[in-house]
C-alpha positions as CSV (number, residue, x, y, z in Angstrom):
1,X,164.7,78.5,279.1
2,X,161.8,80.9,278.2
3,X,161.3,84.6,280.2
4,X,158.1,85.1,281.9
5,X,156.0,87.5,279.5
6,X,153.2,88.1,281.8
7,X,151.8,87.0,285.4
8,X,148.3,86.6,285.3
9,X,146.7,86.2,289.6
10,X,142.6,85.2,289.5
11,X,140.7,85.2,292.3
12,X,143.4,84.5,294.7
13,X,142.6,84.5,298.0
14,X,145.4,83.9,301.0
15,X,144.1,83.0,304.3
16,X,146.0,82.8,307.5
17,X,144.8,80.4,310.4
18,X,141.8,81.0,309.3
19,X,141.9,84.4,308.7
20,X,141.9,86.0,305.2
21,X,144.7,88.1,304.4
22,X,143.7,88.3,300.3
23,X,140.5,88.0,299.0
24,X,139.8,87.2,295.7
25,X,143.3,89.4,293.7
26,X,142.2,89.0,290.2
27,X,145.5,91.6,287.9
28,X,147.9,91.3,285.5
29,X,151.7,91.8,284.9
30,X,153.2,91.8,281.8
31,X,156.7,92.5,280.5
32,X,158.3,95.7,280.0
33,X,156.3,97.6,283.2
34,X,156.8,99.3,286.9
35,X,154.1,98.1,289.1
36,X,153.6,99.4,292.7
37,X,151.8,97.9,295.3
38,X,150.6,99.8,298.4
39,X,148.4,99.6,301.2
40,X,148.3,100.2,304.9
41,X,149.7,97.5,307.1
42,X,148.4,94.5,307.2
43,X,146.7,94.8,303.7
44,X,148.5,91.9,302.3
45,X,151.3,93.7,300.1
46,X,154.2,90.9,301.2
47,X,151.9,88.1,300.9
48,X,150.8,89.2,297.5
49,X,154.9,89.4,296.6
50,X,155.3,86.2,298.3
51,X,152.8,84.3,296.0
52,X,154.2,85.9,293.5
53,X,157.7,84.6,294.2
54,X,156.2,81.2,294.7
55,X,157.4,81.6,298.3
56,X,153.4,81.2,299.0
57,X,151.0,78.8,297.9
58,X,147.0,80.5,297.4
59,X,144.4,79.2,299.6
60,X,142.4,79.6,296.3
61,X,142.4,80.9,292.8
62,X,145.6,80.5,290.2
63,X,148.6,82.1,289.3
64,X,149.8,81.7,286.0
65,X,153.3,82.1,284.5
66,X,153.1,82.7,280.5
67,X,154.9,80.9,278.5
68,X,156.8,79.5,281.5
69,X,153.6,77.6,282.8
70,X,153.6,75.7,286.9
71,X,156.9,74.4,287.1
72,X,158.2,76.1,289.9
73,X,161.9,75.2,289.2
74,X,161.4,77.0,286.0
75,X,159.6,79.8,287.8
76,X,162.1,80.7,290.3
77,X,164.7,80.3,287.4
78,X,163.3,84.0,286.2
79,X,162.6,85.9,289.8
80,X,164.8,88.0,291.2
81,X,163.8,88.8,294.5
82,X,164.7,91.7,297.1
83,X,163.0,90.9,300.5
84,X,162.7,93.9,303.2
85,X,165.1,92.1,304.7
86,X,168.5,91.9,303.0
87,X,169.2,88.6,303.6
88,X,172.7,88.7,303.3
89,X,175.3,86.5,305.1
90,X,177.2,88.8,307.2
91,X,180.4,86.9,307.2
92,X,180.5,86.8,303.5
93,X,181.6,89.9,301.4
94,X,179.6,91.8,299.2
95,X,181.5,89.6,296.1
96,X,180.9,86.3,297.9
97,X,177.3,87.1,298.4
98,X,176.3,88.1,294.5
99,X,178.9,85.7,293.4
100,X,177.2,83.1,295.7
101,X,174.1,83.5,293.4
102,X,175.4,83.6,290.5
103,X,177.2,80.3,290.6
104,X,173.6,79.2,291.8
105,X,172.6,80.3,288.1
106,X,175.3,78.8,286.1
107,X,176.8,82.1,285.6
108,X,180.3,82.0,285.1
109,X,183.2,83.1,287.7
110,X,182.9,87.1,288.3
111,X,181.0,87.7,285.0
112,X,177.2,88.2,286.6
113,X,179.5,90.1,289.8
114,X,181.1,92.9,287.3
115,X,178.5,94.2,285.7
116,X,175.6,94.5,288.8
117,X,179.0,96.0,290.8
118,X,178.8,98.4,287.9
119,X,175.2,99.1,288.1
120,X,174.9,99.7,292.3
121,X,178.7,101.3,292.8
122,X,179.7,98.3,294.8
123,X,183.5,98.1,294.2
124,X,184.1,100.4,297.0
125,X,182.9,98.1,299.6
126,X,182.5,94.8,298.0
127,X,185.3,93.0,299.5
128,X,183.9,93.7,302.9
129,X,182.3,91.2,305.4
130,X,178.5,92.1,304.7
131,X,178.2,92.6,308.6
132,X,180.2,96.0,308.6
133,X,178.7,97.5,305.7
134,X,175.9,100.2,306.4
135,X,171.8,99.3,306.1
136,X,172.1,101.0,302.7
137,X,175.6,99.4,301.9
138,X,173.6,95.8,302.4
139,X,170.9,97.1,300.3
140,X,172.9,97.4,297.2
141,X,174.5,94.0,298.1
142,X,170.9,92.4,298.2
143,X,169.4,94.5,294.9
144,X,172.7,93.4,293.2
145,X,172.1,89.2,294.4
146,X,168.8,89.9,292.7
147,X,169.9,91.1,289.2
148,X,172.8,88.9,288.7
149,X,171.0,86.4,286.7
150,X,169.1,88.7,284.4
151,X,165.9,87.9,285.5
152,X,162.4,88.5,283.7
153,X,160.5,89.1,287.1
154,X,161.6,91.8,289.7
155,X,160.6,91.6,293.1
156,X,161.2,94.0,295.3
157,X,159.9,94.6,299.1
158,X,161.2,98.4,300.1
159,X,164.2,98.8,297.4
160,X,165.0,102.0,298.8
161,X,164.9,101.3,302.5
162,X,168.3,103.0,303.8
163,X,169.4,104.6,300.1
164,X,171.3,107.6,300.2
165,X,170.2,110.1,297.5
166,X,172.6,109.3,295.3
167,X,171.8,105.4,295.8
168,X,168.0,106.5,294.9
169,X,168.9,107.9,292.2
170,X,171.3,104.8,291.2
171,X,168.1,102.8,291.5
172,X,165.9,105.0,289.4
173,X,168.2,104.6,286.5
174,X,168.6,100.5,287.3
175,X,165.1,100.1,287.5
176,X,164.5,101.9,284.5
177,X,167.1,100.2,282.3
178,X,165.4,96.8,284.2
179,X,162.1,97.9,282.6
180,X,163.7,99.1,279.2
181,X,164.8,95.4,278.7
182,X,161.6,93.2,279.1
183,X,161.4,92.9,283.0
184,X,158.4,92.8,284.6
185,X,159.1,95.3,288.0
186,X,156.8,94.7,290.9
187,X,157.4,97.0,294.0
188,X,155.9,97.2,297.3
189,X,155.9,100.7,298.8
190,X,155.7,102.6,302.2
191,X,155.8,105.6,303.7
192,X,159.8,105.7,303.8
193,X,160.5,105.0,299.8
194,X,157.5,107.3,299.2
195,X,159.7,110.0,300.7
196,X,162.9,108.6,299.2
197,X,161.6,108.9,295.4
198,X,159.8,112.3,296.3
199,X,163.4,114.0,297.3
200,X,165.2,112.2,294.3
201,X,162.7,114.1,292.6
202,X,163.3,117.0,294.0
203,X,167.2,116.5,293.6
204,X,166.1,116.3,289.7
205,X,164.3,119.3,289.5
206,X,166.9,121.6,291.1
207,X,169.5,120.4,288.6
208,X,166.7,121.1,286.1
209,X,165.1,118.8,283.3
210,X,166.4,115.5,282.9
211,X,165.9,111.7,281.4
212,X,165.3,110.7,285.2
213,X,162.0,113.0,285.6
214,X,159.4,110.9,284.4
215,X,160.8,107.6,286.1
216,X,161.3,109.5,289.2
217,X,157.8,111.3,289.0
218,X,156.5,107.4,288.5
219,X,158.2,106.3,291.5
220,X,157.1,109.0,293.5
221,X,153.7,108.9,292.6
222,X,153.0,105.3,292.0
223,X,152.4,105.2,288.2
224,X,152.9,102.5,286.1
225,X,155.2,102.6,283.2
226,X,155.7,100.9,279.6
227,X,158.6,100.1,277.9
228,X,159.5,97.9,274.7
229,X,161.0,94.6,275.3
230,X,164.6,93.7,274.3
231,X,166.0,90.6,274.9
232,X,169.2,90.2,277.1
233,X,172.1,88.0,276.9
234,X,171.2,85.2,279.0
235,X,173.8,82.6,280.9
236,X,172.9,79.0,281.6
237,X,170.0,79.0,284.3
238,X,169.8,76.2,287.1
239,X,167.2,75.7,289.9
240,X,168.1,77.6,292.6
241,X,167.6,75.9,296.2
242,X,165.3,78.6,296.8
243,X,163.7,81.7,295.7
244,X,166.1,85.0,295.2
245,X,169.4,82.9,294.5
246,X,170.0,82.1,298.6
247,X,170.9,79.0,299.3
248,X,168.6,76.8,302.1
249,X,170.2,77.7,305.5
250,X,168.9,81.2,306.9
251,X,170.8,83.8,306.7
252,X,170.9,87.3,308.9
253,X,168.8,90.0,308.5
């Protein structure tokens, strides 16, 4: 299964009973970058992210997958998507939840699990029901259902929402090791993350210079960054039954 190289939105244009939401989004993604998306409410950031994750169909104009091309199975076989929501199902643990996705992907048995539990420092908590874990604690959970499959698009709607600082810094690493390897990182920001990726700057100038400044600097001030690409190791990839590796019943919030 080919990675998704580069997302290329013309003229789209999202309208909502009858009233327009986007209006004629004409960019470009392309692998190996951070991208941030912000706005004031009601600007259309989520529905951008949702087009992007297929969730949402245009009114008008095209969105275009390279070398990938329409087919939405193959699409969604390469997003990884973190909602605002988490998403998670309460009465599963934090295993069950990521290894729920991963068996979704062909992944095998606790391989995908290990090495995102790694990444977000979930082996504390991870054989807890999701519903007693903290807002932060489920945020981890959700970022790590995202990454399990080693996907070539990130989507992610608030990833800091409820991080500690050493969680934002966690995620400043991840999303830079994300970037390092090819992936294409879109991010939708408010006021909250703002502040979260301004004091995990902060954290990283009072411990002085470090590898972490210029991600975190990008993150706190919305700048885009390049990386080169590097393929990963990649397990056998199924259609999931819907976007972000969840299966088709709703879960909780």
């Amino acid at each position: 299964m080919p990675r998704i190289e580069s997302i290329d939105v013309h003229a789209v244009t999202r309208a909502f009973g009858g009233r327009p939401v986007l209006r004629g989004v004409t960019t470009r993604f392309v692998l190996g970058t951070i991208t941030f998306v912000e706005g004031p409410n009601g600007a259309g950031k989520s529905t951008l992210l949702g087009i992007l994750g297929t969730a949402l169909t245009p009114t008008s104009g095209t969105v275009r997958y390279a070398p990938v091309g329409d087919i939405i199975e193959a699409v969604r076989c390469e997003l990884g998507w973190l909602s605002h929501e988490t998403r998670t199902y309460r009465e599963l643990s934090g295993r069950e939840n990521v290894e729920l996705a991963a068996r979704l992907r062909g992944i095998a048995h606790g391989e995908g699990f290990s090495r995102v539990a790694a990444l977000l420092g979930l082996d504390q908590f991870a054989d807890q029901p999701v519903g007693t874990l903290s807002r932060g604690q489920r945020q981890r959970v959700a970022l790590a259902r995202a990454l399990v499959h080693e996907p070539s698009v990130l989507l992610l709607d608030e990833p800091l929402t409820g991080l500690d600082g050493e969680s934002v810094d966690r995620v400043a690493q991840l999303l830079a090791a994300e970037r390092d390897r090819g992936a294409i990182v879109n991010r939708r920001l408010r006021g909250a993350s703002r502040r979260a990726a301004h004091q995990a700057r902060a954290r990283e100038d009072r411990r002085g210079p470090g590898r972490l400044a210029p991600l975190l600097e990008s993150l706190a001030e919305g700048i885009s960054a390049r990386a080169h690409r590097q393929e990963p190791r990649r397990g056998r990839c199924e259609a999931p039954a819907s976007v972000g590796g969840a299966p088709t019943r709703r879960p909780a919030a």
